[in-house]
Residue frames as a rotation matrix with the C-alpha (Angstrom) as fourth column:
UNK 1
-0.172 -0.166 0.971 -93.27
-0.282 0.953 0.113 33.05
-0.944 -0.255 -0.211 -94.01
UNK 2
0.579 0.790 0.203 -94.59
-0.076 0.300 -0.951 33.14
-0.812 0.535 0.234 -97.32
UNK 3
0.471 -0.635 -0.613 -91.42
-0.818 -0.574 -0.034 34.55
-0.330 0.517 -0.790 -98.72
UNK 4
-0.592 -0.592 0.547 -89.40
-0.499 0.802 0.327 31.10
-0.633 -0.079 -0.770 -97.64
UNK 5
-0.144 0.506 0.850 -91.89
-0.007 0.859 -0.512 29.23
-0.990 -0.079 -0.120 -98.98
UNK 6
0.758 -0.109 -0.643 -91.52
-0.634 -0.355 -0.687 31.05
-0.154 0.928 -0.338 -102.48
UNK 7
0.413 -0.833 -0.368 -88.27
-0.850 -0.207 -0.485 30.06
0.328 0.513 -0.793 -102.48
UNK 8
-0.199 -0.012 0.980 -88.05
-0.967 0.168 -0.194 26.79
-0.162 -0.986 -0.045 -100.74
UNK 9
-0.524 0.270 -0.808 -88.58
-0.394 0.765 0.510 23.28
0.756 0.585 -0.294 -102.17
UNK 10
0.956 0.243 0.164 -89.89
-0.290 0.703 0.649 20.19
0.043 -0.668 0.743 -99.79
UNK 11
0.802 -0.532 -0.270 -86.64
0.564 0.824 0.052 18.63
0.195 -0.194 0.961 -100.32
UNK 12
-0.079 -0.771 0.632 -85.03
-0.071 -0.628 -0.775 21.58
0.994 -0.106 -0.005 -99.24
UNK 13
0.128 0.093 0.987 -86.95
-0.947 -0.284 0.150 21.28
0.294 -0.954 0.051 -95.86
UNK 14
0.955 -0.009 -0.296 -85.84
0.014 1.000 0.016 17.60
0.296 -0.019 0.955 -95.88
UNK 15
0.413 -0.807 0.422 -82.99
0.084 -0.428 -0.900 18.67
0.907 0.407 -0.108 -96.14
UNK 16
-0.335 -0.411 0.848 -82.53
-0.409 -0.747 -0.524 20.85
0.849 -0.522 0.082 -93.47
UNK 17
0.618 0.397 0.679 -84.24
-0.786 0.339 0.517 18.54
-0.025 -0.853 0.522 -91.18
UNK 18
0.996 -0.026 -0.081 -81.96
0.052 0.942 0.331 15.79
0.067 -0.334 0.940 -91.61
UNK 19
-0.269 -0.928 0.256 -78.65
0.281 -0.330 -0.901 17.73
0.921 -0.171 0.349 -91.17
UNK 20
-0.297 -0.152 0.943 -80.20
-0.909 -0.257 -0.328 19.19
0.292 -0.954 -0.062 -87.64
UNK 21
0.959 0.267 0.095 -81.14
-0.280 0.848 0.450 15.71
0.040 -0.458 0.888 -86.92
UNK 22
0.547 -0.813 -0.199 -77.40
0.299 0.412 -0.861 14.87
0.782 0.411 0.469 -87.98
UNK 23
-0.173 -0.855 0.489 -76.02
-0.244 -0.444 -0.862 17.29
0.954 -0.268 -0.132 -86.18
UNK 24
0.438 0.264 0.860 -78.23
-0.899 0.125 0.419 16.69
0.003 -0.956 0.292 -82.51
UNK 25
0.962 -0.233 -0.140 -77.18
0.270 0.881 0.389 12.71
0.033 -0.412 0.910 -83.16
UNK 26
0.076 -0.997 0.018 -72.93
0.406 0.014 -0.914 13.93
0.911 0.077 0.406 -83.49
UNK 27
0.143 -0.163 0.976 -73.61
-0.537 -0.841 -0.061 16.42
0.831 -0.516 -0.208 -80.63
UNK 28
0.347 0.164 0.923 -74.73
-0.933 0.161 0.322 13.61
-0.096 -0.973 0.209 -78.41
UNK 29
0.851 0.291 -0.438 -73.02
-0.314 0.949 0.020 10.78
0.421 0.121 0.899 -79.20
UNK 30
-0.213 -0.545 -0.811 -70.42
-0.140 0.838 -0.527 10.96
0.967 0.002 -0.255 -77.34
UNK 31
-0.449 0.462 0.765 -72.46
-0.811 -0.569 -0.133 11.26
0.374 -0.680 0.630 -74.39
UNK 32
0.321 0.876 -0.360 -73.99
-0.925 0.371 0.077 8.57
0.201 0.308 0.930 -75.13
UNK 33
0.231 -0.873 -0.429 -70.96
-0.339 0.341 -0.877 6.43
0.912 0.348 -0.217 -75.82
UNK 34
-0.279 -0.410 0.868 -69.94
-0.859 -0.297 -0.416 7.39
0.428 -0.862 -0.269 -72.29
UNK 35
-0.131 0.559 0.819 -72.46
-0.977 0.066 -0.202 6.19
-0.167 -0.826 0.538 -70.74
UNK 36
0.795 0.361 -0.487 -73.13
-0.519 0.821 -0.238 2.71
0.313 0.442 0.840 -72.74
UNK 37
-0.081 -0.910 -0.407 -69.00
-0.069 0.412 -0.908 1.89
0.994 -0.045 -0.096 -72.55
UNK 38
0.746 0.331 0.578 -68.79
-0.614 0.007 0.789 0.77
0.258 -0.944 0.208 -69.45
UNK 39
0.165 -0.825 -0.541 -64.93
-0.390 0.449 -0.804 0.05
0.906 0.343 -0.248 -68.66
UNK 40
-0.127 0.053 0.991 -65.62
-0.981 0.139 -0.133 -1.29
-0.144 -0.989 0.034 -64.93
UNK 41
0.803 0.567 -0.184 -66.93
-0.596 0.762 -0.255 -4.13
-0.004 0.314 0.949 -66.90
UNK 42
0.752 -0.364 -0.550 -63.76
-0.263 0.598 -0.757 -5.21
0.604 0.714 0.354 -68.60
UNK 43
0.787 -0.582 -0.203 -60.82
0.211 -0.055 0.976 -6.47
-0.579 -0.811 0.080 -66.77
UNK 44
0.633 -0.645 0.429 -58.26
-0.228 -0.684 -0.693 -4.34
0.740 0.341 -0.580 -66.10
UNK 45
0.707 -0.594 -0.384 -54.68
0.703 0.648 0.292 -4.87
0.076 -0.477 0.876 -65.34
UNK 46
0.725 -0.687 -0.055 -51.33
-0.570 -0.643 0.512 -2.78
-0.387 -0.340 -0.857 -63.93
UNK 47
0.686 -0.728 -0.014 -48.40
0.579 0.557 -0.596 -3.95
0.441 0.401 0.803 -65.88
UNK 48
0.689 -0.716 0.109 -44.83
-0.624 -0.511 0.591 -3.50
-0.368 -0.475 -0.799 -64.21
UNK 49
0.952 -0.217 0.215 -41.91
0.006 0.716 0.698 -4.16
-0.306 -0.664 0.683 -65.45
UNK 50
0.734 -0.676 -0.059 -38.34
-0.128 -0.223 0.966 -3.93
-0.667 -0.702 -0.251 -64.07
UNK 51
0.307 -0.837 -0.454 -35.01
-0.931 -0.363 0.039 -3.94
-0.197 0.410 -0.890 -65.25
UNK 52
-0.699 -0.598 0.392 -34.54
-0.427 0.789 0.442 -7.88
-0.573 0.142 -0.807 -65.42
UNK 53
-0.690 0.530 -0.493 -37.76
-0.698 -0.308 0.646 -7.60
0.191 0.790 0.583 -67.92
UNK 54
-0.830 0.551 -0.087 -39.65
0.556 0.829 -0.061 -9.46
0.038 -0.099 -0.994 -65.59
UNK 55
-0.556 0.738 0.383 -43.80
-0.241 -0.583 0.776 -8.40
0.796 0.339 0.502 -65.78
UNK 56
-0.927 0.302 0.223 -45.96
-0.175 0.178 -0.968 -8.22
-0.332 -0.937 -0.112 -63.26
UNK 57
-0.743 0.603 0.292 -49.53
-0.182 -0.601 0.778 -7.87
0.644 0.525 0.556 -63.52
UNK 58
-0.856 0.494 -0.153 -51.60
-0.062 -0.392 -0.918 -6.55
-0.513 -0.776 0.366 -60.69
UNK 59
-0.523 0.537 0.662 -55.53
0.668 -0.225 0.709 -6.23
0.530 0.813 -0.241 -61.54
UNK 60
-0.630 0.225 0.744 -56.94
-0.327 -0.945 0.009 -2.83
0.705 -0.237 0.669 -61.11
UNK 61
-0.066 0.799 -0.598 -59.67
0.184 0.599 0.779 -4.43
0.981 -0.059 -0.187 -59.25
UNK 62
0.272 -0.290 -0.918 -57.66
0.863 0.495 0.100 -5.39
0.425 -0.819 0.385 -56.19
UNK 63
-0.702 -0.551 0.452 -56.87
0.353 -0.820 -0.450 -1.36
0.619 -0.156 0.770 -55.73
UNK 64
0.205 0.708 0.675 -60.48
-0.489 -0.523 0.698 -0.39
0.848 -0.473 0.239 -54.32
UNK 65
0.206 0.075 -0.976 -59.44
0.759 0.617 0.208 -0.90
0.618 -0.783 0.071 -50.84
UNK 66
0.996 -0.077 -0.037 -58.55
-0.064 -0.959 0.278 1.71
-0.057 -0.274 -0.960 -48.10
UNK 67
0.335 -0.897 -0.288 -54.91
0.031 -0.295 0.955 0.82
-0.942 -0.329 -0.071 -48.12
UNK 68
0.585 -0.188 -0.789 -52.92
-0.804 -0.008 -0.594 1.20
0.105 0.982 -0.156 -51.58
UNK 69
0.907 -0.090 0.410 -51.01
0.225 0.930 -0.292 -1.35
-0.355 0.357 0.864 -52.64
UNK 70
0.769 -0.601 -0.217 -47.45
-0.422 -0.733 0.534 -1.06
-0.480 -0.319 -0.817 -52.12
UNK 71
0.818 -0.387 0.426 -44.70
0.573 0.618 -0.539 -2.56
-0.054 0.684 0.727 -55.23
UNK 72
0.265 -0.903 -0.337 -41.13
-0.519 -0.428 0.740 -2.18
-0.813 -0.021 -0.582 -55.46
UNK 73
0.998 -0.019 -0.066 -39.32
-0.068 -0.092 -0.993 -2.25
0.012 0.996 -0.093 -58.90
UNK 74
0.554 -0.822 -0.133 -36.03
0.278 0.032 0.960 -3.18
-0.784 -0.569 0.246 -58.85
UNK 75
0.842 -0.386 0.378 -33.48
0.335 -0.176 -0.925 -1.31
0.423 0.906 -0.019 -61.55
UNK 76
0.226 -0.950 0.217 -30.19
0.583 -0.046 -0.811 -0.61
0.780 0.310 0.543 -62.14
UNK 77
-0.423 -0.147 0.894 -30.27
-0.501 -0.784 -0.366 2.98
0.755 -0.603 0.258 -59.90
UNK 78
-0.959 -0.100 0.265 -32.32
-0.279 0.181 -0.943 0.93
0.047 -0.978 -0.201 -57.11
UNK 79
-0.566 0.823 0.046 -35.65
0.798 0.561 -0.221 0.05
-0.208 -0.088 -0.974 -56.01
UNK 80
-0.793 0.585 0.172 -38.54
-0.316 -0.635 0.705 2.19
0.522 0.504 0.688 -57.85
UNK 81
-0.847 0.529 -0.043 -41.76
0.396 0.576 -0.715 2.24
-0.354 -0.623 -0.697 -55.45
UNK 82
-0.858 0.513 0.038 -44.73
-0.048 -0.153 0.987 1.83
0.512 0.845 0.156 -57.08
UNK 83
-0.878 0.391 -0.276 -48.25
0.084 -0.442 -0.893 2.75
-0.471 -0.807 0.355 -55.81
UNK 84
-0.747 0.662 0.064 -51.89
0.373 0.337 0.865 1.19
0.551 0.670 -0.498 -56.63
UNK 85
-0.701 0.553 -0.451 -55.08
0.521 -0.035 -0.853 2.91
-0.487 -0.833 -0.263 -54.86
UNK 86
-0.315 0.603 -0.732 -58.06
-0.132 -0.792 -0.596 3.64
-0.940 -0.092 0.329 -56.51
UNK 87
0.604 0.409 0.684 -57.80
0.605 0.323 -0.728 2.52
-0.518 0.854 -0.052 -59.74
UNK 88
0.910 -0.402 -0.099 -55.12
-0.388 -0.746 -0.541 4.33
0.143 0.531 -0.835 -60.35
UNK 89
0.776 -0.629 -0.053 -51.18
0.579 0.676 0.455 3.87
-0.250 -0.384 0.889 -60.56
UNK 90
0.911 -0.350 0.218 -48.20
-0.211 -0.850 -0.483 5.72
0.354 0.394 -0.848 -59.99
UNK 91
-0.062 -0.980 -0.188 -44.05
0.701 0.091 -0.707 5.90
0.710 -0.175 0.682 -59.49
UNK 92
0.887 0.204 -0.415 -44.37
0.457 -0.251 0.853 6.90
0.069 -0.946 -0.316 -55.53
UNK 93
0.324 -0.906 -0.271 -40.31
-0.444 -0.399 0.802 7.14
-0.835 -0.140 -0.532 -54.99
UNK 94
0.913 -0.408 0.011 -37.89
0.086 0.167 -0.982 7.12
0.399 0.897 0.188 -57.59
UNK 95
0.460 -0.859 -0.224 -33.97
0.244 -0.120 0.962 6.73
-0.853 -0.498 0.155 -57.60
UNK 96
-0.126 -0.291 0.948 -33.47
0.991 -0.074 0.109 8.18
0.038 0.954 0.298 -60.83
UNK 97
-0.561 -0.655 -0.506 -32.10
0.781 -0.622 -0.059 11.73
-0.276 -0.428 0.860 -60.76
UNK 98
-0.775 0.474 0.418 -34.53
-0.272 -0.847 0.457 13.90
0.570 0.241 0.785 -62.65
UNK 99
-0.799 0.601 0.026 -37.72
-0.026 0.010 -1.000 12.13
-0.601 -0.799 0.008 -61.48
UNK 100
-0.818 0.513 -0.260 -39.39
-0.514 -0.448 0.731 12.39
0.259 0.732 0.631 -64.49
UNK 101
-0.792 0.367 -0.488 -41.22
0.182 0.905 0.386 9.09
0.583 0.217 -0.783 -63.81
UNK 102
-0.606 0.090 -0.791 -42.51
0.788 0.202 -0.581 10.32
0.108 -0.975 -0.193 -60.44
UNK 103
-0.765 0.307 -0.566 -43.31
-0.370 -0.929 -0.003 14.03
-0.527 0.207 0.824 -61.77
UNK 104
-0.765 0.644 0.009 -46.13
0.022 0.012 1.000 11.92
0.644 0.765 -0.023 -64.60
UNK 105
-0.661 0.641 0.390 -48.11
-0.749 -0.540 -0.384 11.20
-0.035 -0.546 0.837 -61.67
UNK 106
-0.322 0.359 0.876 -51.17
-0.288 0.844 -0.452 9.00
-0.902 -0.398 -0.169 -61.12
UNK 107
-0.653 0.462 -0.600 -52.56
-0.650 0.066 0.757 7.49
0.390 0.884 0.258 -64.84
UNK 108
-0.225 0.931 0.288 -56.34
-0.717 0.042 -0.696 5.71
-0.660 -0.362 0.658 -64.64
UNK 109
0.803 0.582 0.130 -56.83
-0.235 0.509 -0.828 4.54
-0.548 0.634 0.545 -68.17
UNK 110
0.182 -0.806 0.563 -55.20
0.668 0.522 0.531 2.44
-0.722 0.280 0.633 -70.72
UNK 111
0.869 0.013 0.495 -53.40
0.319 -0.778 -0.541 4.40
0.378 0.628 -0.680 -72.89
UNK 112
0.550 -0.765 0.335 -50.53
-0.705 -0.641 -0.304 6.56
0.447 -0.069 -0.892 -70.95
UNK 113
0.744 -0.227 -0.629 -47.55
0.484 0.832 0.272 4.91
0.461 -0.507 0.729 -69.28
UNK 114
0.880 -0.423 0.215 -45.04
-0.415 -0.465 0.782 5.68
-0.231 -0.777 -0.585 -66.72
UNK 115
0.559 -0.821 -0.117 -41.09
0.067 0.185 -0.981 5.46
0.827 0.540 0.158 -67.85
UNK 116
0.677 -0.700 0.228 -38.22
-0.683 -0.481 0.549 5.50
-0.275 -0.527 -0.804 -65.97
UNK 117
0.977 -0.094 -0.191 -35.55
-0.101 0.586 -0.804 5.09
0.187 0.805 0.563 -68.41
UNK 118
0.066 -0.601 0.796 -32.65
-0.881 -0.410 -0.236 5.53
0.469 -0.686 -0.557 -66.17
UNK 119
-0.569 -0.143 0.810 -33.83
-0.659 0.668 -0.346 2.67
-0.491 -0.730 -0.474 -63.86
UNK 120
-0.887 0.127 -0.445 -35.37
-0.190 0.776 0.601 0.73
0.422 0.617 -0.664 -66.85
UNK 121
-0.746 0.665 -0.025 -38.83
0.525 0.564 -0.637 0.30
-0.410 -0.489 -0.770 -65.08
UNK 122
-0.886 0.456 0.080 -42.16
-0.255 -0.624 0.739 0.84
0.387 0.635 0.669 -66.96
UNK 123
-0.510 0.858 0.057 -46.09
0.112 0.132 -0.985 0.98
-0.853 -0.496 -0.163 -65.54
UNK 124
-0.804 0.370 -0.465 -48.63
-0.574 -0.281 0.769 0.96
0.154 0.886 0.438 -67.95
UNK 125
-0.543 0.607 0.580 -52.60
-0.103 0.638 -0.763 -0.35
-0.833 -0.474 -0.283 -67.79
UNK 126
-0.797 0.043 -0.602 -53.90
-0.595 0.112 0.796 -2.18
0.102 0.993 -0.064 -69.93
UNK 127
0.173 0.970 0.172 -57.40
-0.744 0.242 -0.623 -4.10
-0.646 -0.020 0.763 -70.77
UNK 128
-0.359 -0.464 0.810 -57.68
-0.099 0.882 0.461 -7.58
-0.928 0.085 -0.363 -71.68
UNK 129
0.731 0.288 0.619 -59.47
0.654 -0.036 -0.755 -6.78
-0.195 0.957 -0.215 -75.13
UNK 130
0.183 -0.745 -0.641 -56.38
-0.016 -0.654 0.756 -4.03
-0.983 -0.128 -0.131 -75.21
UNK 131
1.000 0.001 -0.028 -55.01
-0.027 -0.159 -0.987 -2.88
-0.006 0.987 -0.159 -78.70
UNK 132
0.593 -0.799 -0.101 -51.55
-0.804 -0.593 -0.037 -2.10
-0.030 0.104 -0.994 -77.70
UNK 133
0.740 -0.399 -0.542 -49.04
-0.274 0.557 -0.784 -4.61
0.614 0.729 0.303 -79.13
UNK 134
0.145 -0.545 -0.826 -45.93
0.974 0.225 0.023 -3.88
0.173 -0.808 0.563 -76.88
UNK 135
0.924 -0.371 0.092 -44.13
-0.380 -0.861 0.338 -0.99
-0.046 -0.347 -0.937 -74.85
UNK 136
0.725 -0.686 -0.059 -40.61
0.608 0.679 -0.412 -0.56
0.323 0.263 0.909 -75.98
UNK 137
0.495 0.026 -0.869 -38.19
0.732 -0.552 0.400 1.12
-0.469 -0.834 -0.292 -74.27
């Protein structure tokens, strides 16, 4: 021990204490984050909308129930059935040959969205402090 200490300033061991402090506060912050953010708080909404660019908006809220919440989309190829349950939202049936829309599956947070550029019909959720500007097709 005596060696380090040869060779060793104080403000080396300052140092080194306030980089592992540094590093324990990066390790856990977002942990931390997590837990503080609390997006139950904020209100959240299901945007839909259809080929005659009308918008819905559904709030996520109204999904915690035992049944889901059953929306039809009306586009060019036909009716697009849309599907709220849980806080979540997804493109149930599709009439648009590949399916992509149907293949994304269920989305939770704001951020992803559900296309179906074929039948012209987008889903997307969005928070009412929200950043996103528009969805274009």
């Amino acid at each position: 021990m005596e060696n380090i200490n040869k060779y060793m300033t104080n403000y080396d061991k300052i140092l080194i204490v306030l980089v592992i402090a540094f590093s324990l506060v990066m390790i856990l912050y977002p942990f931390i984050s997590a837990y503080l953010d609390n997006d139950e708080e904020k209100d959240t909404f299901v945007y839909i909308k259809d080929s005659s660019k009308e918008v819905r908006r559904i709030p996520l809220s109204e999904s915690y129930q035992d049944k889901p919440i059953i929306l039809e989309a009306d586009g060019p190829l036909g009716i697009s059935i849309i599907e709220i349950h849980q806080g979540r939202v997804r493109v149930k049936e599709a009439p648009c040959p590949a399916k992509i829309c149907k293949k994304t599956g269920w989305i939770s947070k704001p951020g992803p969205s559900i296309i179906c550029v074929p039948n012209k019909i987008s889903v997307w959720i969005e928070t009412e402090d929200s950043d996103i500007d528009a969805i274009s097709w």
